[in-house]
C-alpha positions in Angstrom: 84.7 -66.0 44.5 87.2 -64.7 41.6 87.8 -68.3 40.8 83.6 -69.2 40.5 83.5 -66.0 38.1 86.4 -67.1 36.0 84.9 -70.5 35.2 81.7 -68.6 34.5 83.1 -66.4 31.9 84.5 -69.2 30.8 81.8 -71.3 29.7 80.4 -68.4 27.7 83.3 -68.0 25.4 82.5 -70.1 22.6 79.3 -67.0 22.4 81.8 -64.0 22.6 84.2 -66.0 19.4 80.6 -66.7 17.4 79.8 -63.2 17.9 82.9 -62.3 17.1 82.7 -64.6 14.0 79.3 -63.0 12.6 80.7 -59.6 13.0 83.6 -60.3 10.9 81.1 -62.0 8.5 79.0 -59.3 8.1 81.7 -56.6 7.8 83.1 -58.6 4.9 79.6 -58.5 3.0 79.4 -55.1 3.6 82.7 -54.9 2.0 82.5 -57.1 -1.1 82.0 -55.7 -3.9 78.8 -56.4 -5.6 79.1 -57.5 -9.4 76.5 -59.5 -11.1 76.0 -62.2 -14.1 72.9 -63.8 -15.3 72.5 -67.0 -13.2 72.0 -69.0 -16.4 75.0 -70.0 -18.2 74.7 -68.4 -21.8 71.1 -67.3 -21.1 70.4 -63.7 -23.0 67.5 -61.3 -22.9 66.1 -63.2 -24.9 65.4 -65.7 -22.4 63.0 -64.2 -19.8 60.3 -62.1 -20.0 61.6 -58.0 -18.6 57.9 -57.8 -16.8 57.9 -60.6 -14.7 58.9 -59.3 -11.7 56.0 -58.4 -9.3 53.5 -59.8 -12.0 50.1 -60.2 -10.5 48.3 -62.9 -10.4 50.5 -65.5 -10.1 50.0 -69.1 -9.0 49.6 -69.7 -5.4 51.7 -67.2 -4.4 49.7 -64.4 -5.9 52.5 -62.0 -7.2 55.7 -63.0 -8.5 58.6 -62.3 -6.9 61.7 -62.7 -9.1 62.6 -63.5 -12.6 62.0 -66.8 -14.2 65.1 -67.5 -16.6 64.1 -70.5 -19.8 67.2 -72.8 -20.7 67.0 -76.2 -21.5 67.3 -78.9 -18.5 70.6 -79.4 -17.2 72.0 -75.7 -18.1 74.0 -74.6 -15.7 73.3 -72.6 -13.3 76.0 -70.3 -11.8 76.4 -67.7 -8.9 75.2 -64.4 -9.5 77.5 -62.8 -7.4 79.9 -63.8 -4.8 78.1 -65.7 -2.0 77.7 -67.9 0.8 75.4 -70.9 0.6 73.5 -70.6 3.5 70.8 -73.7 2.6 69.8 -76.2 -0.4 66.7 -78.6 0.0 63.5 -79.1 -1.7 60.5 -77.9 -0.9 56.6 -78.4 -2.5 56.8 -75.1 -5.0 60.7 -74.2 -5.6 61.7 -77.4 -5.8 65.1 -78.0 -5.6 66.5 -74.8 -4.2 69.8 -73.1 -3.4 69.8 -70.0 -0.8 73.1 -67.8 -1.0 74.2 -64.6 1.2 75.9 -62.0 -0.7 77.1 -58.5 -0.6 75.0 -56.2 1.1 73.7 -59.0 3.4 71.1 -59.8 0.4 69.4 -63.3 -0.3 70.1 -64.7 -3.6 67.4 -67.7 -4.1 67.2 -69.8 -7.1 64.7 -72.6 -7.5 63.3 -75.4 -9.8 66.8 -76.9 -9.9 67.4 -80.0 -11.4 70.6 -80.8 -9.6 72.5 -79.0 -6.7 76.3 -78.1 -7.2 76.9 -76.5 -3.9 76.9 -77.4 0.2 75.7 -75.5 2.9 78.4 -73.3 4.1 80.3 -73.3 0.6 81.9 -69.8 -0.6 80.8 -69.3 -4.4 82.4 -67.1 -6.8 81.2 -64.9 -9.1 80.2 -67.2 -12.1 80.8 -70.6 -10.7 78.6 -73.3 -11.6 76.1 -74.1 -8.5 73.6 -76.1 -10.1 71.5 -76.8 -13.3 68.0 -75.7 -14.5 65.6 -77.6 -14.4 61.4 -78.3 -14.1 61.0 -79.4 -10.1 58.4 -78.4 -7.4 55.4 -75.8 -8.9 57.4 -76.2 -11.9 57.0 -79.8 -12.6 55.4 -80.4 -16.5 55.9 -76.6 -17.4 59.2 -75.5 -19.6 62.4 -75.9 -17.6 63.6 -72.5 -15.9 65.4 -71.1 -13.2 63.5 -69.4 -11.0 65.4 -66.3 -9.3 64.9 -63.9 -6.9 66.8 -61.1 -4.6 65.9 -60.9 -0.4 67.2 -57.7 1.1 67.0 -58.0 5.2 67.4 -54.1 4.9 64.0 -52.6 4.1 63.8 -50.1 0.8 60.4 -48.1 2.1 60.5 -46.2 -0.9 59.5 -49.1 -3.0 56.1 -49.8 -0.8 53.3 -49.5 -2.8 49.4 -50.4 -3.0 50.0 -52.8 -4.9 48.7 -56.6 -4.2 51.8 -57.4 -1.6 53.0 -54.1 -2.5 54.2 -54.0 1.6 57.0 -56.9 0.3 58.4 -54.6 -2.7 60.3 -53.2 0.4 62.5 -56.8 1.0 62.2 -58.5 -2.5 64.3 -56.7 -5.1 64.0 -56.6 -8.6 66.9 -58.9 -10.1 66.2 -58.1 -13.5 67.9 -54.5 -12.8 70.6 -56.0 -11.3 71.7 -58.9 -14.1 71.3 -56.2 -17.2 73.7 -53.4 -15.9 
């Protein structure tokens, strides 16, 4: 009977060292300190408009969720802060895209890419080129930009409002406060 729960036990292992794995993970996020850059190469004040964020109405998606940075096609792009890439693809309105994990277990998305630097699974410094702007999915025959925007898995109920969507101020941050300090 000792032996049967052994070889049990066994078989679940790989779950106890993935646990194990994602805890370690996520202490280190919570760790890492969080500095930022502008996640165009060069790109200035200048280059995107201060009230975008949560501008309503917007396209399809009715309000608009992050920052659109203007640079001509092929600029790089470059991590905004230390980060995991967690997924790249293309999709009908971002385009090509590049989702990162960085500190604080936030989502770093930047879309309308023109090419894709990084990998799944790839660690990115602060500052390293990832990508390059570009004019692709719901940004196809409009100026070339980066389209970027901060996820936070940890909900900021202060920031609900009655605005339209106002219930997702409380996940989607604005990066704009974060890329002038």
């Amino acid at each position: 009977m000792i032996k049967t729960y052994f070889k049990r036990f066994n078989k679940f292992k790989w779950y106890k060292k993935l646990a194990l794995a994602l805890l370690y993970l996520f202490i280190i996020l919570f760790i890492i300190p969080q500095s930022f850059t502008i996640p165009v190469k060069g790109a200035t004040k200048n280059d995107y408009n201060p009230n975008s964020f949560w501008f309503y109405p917007w396209g399809k998606s009715g309000t608009h969720k992050g920052v659109d940075i203007f640079a001509k096609t092929g600029t790089p792009v470059v991590a905004s802060t230390r980060c995991f890439t967690i997924s790249t693809g293309n999709n009908k309105r971002g385009g090509k895209f590049i989702l990162t994990i960085g500190p604080k277990l936030r989502i770093h998305y930047y879309a309308h890419l023109n090419k894709i630097y990084t990998k799944k699974g790839c660690w990115n410094n602060l500052g390293e080129k990832i990508g390059e702007v570009g004019s692709t999915g719901n940004a196809a025959g409009k100026p070339p930009h980066l389209h970027y925007s901060i996820i936070s898995f940890i909900p900021h109920f202060w920031k609900l409002d009655n605005t339209p969507q106002g219930w997702k101020k409380m996940f989607f941050l604005n990066p704009i406060k974060f890329i002038e300090e």
